[in-house]
C-alpha positions, 0 to 999 in steps of 0.5 A, spaced: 432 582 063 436 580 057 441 573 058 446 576 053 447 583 058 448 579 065 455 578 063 457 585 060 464 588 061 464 596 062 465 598 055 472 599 053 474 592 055 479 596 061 479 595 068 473 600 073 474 606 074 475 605 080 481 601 080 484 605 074 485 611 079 488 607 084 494 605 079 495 612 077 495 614 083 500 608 086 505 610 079 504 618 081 507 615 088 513 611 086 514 617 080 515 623 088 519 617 091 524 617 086 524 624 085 525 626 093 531 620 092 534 623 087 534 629 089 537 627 097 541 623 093 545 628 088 544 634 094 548 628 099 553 628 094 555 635 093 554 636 100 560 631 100 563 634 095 564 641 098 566 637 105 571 634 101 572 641 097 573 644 104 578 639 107 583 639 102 582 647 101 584 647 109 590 643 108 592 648 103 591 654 107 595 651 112 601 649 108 601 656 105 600 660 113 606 655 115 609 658 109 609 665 112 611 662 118 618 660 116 618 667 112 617 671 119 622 667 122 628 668 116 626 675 117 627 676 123 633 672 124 635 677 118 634 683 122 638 680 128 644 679 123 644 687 120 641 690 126 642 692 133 636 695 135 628 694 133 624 700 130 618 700 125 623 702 120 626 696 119 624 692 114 621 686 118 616 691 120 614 692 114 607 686 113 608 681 107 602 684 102 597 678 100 601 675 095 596 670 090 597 664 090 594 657 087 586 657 089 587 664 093 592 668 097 597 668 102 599 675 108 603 676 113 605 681 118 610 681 124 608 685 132 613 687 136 610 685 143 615 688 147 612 694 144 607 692 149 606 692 156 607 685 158 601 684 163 606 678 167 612 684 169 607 685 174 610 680 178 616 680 179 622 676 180 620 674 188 613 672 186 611 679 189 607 685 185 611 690 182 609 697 184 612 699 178 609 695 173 602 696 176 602 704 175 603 702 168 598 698 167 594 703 172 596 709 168 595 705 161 587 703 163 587 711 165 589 713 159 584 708 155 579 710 159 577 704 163 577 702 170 585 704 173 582 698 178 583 693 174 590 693 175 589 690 182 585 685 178 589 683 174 594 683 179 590 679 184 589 674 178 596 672 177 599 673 184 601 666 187 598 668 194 590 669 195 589 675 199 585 680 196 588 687 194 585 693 194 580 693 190 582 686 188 578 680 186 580 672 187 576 664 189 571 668 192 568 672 187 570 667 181 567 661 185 560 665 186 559 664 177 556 661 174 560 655 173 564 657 178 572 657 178 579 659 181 584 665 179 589 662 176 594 666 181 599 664 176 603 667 170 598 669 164 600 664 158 593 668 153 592 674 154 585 671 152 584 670 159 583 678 161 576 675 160 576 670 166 578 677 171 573 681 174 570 687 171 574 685 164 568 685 159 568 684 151 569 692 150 574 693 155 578 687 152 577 689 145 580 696 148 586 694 152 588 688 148 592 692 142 597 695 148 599 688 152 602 681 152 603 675 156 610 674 155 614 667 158 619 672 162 619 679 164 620 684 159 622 692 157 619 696 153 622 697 147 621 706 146 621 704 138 615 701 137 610 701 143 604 706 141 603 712 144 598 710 150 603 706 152 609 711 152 603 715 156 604 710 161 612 710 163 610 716 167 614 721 167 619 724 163 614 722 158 610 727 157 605 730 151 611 733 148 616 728 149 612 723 145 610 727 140 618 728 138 619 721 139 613 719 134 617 724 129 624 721 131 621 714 130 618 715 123 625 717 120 629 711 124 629 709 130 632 710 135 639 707 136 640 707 144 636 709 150 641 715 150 638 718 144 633 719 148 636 725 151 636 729 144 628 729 144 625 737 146 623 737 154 626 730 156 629 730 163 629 723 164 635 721 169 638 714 168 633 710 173 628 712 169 631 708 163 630 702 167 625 697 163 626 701 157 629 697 151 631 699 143 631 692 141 627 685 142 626 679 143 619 677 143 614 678 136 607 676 134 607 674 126 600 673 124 598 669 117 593 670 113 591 664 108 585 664 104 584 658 100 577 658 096 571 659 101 577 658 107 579 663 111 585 660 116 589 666 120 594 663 124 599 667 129 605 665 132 609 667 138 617 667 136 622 669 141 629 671 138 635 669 142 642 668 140 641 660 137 635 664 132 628 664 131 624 660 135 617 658 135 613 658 143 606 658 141 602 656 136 594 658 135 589 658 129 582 660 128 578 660 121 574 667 120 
């Protein structure tokens, strides 16, 4: 072998091929691992960015639905100063449309709730259940199409004792869940809580919770603003008719005093009939609605208006 080729390099003067791929493939390497950090890194920060976005939009949200709040309360104490009585007339009944405000929108609206049956007058002033109030609930589930034995139920949930009602439920049936818990055998404080009773599932609380409230004390009905599945439930005099002239009686005013009543075509009512029943109340829902951005807060509010004004009982919030 020639002397003068022992010693060549491969032509070029460049490393083997071999290791020239090795190269390429160790930059092509650090190239992705830079990519895949840059890109976390940018998807990070605008992760942080909505986060932080979020937050200051919800602290937004909630400052505009405490707004409302205070609008709900100067309406309500207002109405007590110009008015004796409570109907859908008046102008606190009138909902506050979605007024724009920076970032988004603010709306509100106040509920009679004594326009509701008020699931706690089933106990009455001893502890004991009140058959009155329990034939409305029971004639309320009636004409809403539920299980008029819910009424025992619910009864038998909020009573203090624990001896089953006819058609009741209490520990034993609760503590056979599971998890297992006891009946409250206290006052309602949600209404939310209808889901704990035996027999209460989604649909029929969806259908019952637009016609009852649970109320700190016992209440009347207020004629003026409860629905009609509600004056259904007083029993009598209040039949089909003498509902269908107070719901036109009420869509020009309300009434006045319960002895207005007596105007309405086929009413027959006697005095003890007018006991629980009101033109007035005291107790009122006002529901917030804020929306910030991508936040959505809804915030309701239980007012009780007394002589000292308007003040707030309870507070819940819920981002939808």
């Amino acid at each position: 072998m020639d002397r003068s080729m022992a010693g060549a390099r491969p032509r070029g003067g460049g490393r083997p091929r071999g290791e020239r791929g090795v190269a390429l493939i160790t930059a092509m390497l650090v190239v992705a691992l830079a990519t895949a950090t840059a890109v976390s890194m940018a998807t990070r920060q605008q992760v942080d960015i909505r986060r932080s976005e979020n937050l200051l939009h919800g602290g937004q949200a909630w400052q505009y639905a405490l707004g409302a709040e205070a609008w709900g309360r100067a309406v309500l104490d207002r109405d007590a100063r110009d008015s004796e009585h409570d109907g859908l007339d008046e102008p606190w009944a009138q909902p506050l449309p979605a007024i724009p405000v920076t970032g988004g929108s603010i709306a509100g609206e106040l509920v009679d709730l004594q326009g509701r049956l008020n699931l706690n007058n089933l106990l009455d002033e001893e502890g004991k259940v009140d058959p009155v109030a329990l034939g409305r609930l029971q004639r309320l589930l009636t004409a809403l199409e539920l299980d008029p034995g819910l009424a025992d139920r619910i009864a038998d949930w909020i009573d203090r004792d624990t001896r089953v009602r006819p058609g009741g439920a209490e520990d034993a049936v609760y503590l056979a869940r599971q998890p297992g818990y006891l009946a409250a055998n206290r006052p309602l404080r949600s209404i939310s809580e209808l889901r704990l009773v035996k027999g209460v599932g989604e649909e029929a609380f969806d259908r019952l919770r637009p016609h009852v409230a649970a109320l700190p004390a016992r209440t009347a009905v207020n004629v003026n603003t409860a629905s009609p599945e509600v004056l259904a439930s007083l029993g009598e005099p209040f039949t089909a008719p003498v509902i269908e002239a107070l719901l036109a009686r009420r869509e020009r005013a309300g009434l006045e005093s319960l002895e207005r009543l007596e105007e309405l075509a086929g009413f027959e009512g006697e005095a003890g009939d007018l006991q629980r029943l009101d033109v007035a109340s005291d107790y009122f829902l006002g529901v917030a609605h804020a929306r910030i951005g991508a936040i959505r807060l809804r915030i309701e509010t239980l007012f009780e208006r007394g002589a000292g004004g308007t003040r707030v009982l309870q507070r819940s919030e819920a981002m939808i």
